[in-house]
N, C-alpha and C positions, 0 to 999 in steps of 0.2 A: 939449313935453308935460311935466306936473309928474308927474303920476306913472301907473306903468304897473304896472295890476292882472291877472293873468291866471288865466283860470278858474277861479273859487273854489267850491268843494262850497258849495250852498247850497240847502236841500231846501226844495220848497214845500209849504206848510201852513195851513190852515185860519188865522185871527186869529197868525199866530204873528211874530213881530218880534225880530229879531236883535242885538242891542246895539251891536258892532261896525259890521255893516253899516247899519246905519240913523246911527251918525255918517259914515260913509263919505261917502254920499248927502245927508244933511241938511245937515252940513257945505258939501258942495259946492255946495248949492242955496239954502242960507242965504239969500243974500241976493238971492236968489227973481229974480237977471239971469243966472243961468249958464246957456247955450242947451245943451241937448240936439241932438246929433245924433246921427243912426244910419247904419250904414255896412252896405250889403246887396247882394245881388243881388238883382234882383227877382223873378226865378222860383227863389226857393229858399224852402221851406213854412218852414224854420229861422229865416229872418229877417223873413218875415210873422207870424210867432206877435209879435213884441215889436213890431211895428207893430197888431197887432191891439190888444191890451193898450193900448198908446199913444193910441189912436185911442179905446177903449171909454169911457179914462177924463180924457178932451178933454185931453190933456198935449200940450203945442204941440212940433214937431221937425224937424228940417232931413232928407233923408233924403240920402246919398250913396250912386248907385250905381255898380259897377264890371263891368269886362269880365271874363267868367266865365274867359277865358285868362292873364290879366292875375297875373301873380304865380309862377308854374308856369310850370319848364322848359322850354329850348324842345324835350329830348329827349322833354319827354312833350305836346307840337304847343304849348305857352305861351309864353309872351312876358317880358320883362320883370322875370325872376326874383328883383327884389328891390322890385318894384314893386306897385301894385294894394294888397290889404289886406296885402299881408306887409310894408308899412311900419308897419302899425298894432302889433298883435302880434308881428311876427315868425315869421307863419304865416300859408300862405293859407285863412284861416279866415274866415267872418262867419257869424251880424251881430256884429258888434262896436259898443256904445255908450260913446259920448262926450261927458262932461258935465264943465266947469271944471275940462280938463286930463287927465281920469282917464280911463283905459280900459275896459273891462268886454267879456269874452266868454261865450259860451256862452248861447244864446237863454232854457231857462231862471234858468238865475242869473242874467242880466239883468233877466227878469219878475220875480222875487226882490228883487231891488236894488230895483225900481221900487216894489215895494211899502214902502217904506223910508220914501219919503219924503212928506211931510207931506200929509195930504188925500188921498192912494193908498191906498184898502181893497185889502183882501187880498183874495182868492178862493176857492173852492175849493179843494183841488188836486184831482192827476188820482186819477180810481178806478180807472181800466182796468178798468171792469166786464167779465165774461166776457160778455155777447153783443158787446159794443164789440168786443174783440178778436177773436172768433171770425170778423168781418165782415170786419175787417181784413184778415184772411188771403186772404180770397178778390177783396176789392177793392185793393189795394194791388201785387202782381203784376199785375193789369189798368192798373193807372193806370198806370202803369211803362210797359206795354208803350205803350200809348196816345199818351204825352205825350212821350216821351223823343223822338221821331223828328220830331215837331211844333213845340213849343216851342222849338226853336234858330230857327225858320222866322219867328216874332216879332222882325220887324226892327225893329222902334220900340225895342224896349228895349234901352237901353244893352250889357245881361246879350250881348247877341250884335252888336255893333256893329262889331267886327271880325272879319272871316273868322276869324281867328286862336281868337276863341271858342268859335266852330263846331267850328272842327275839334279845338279841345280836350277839349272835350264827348264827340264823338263816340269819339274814341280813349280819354278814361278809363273810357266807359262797353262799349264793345270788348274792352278789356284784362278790364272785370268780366264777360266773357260774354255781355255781351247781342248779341243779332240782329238787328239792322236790320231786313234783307230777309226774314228768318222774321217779325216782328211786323206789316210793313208786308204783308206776303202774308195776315194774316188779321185783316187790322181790322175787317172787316166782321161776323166771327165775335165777336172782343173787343167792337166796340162793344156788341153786343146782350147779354153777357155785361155789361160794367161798367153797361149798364142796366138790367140785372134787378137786379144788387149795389144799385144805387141807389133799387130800391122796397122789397128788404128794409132798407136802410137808415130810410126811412121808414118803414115798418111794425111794427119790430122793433130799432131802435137807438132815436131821436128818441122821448124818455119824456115830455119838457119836453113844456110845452103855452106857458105865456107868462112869455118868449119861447121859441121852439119851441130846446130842447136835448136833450144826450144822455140827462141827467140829471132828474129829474121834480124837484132838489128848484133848478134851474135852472142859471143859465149857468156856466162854471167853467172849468177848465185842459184836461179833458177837449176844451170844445170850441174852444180857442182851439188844440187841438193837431189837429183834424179839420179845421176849417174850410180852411186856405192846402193843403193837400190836396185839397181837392173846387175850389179856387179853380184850382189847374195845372189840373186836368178842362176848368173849362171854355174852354181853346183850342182841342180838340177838335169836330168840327163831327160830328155826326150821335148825338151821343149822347142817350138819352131821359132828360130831367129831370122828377122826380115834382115835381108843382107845391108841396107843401110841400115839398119839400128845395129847390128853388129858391130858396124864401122866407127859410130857415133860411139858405142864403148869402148873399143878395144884406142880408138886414136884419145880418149878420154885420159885411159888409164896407159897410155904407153910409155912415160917416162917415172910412172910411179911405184914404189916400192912396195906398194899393194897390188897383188899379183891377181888376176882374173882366175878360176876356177876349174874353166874346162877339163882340165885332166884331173878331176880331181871326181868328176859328175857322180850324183848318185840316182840310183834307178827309183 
């Protein structure tokens, strides 16, 4: 690798364009054969945001993904401590993108970067409007509970392909407190809970009409930072989706190579 970029403060903004970063980018893409690829897991919302982005704005990319153990001690259940993305950075961090040679971490500075280069409009950025947050608070603890005991159970994806991932997951999420067997005892109660969170969601977040966003004046950072959120939901089997917030994902994620979950539901 030529050169190794790491985390750069890069705020996003409305029409705004960076001098620096934009040769960074241009430079490397110049000569418009340098392949992007992107380095993820696939059930992390962090590195769906810049696959989202990628996909919105037809930008072609390889996507590599890694075992969620893969890089982390083996004192804390991982494997391979020098291996997975801590080859990339030197930290087991993603998504981390790579383009002719160059590094780039951190999901938004990466959308930042991407805006860089030629034919990449800008967006939005995020407003964090206060009923957006307000929502959050009551549906994000629910997803938590929801998804964390489920989503390792998704064997297709590489993200758990060895035991070894499983049970990394499980022990970092342990060590942060959480309960297993307390969330798993009352899903029945959460699901019906993260379903009513999801008609105030519709009713009272989604302002957008076309296409359906958080924002009335439309699509933006706001919802490329909701969307791979409500995407983990749906492995989830039994939760009630309001038929536009369904729509509001599924037209979110439709030309993306991050695939929605449905058939994959667990009870």
């Amino acid at each position: 690798m030529n050169t190794l970029i790491r985390k750069p403060a890069f705020p996003l903004a409305l029409g705004l364009f960076v001098y620096f970063g934009r040769r960074l980018l241009t430079s490397a893409a110049a000569s418009s054969s340098g392949p992007i690829t992107l380095h993820i897991y696939d059930h992390c919302p962090f590195c769906i945001r810049v696959e989202l982005f990628l996909s919105r704005n037809n930008i072609s990319y390889s996507r590599v993904v890694y075992g969620y153990g893969a890089g982390a001690p083996p004192s804390k259940k991982g494997y391979d401590p020098t291996g997975g993305p801590v080859k990339l950075l030197g930290e087991k961090l993603l998504p981390v993108l790579e383009i002719n040679g160059s590094l780039y971490g951190e999901s938004l500075d990466i959308i930042g970067r991407l805006q860089t280069l030629p034919s990449v409009p800008s967006i939005p950025c995020a407003s964090s409007p206060t009923r957006l947050n307000e929502w959050k608070k009551i549906f994000s603890p629910l997803k938590s509970a929801l998804v964390r005991p489920r989503i390792v159970k998704l064997k297709h994806l590489k993200d758990w392909e060895d035991e070894r991932d499983v049970g990394y997951a499980r022990e970092k999420y342990r060590n942060m407190g959480f309960d297993y067997e307390d969330v798993l005892s009352r899903s029945s109660s959460l699901k019906s809970e993260i379903s009513s969170s999801l008609k105030s969601l519709d009713t009272d977040v989604l302002l957008g009409s076309s296409p359906i966003s958080i924002n009335s004046y439309g699509w933006g950072v706001d919802d490329l930072c909701l969307l791979p959120d409500l995407r983990s939901l749906t492995c989830v089997e039994g939760v009630v989706w309001p038929e536009r917030v369904r729509k509001y994902l599924e037209e979110g994620f439709e030309n993306c190579q991050a695939e929605l979950y449905w058939e994959y539901q667990v009870e």
